[in-house]
C-alpha positions in Angstrom: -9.0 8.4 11.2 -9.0 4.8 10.1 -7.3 5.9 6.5 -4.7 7.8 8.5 -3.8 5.0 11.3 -2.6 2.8 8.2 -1.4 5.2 6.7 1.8 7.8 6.9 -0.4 10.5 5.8 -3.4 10.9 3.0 -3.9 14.4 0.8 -7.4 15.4 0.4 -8.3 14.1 -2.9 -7.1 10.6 -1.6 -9.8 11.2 1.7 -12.4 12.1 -0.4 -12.3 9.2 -2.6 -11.8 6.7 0.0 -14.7 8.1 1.6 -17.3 8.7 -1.0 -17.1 12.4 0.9 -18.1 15.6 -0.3 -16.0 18.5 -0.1 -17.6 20.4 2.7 -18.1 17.1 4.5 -14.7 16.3 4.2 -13.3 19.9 5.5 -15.7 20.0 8.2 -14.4 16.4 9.6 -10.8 17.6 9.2 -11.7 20.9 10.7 -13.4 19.2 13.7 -10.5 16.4 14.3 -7.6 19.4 13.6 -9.3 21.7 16.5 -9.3 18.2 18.8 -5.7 17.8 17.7 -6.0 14.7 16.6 -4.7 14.8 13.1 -2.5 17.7 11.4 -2.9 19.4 8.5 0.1 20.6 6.0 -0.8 22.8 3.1 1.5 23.0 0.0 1.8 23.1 -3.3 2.6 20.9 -6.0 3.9 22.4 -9.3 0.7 25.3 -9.4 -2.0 23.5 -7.6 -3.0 23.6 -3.8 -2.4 20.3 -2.1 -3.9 19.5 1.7 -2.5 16.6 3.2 -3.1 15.3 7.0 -1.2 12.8 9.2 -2.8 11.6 12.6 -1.1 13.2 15.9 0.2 11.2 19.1 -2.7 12.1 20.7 -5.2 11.3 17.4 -3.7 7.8 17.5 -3.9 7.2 21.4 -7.9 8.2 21.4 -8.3 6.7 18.4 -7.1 3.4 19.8 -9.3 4.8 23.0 -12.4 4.5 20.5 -12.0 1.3 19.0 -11.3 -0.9 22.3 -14.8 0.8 24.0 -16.2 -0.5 20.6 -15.0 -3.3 20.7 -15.9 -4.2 24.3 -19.4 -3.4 23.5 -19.5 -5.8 20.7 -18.0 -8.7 23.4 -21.2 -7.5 25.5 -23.8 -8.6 23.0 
């Protein structure tokens, strides 16, 4: 989520290296955060190969913000 709050939008290839991921980690994660509705997820092709690309949702950024201010107050807590 962090790659994808900076960010317009990452394919997968970019996610997985960012991440040090494996591929069925990676789709499981994006699987997970798509069925939450928290990111969206465009398939395509570019020249002959399939290319996956995500973008975080209105809703993906507002609990993502959510996530890192409860974090945050727990760090001010210790």
């Amino acid at each position: 989520m962090s790659v994808l709050m900076v960010n317009e939008y990452a394919d997968f290839n970019m996610l997985k290296e960012l991440l040090g991921a494996t591929d069925g980690n990676l789709a499981s994660h994006t699987k997970a955060l798509e069925k939450a509705e928290y990111i969206l997820v465009e398939k395509q092709f570019i020249g002959r190969k399939p290319n996956t690309r995500y973008s975080v949702t209105k809703l993906g950024k507002a609990e993502f913000k959510k996530h890192i201010e409860a974090l945050e107050k727990l760090i001010r807590k210790t």
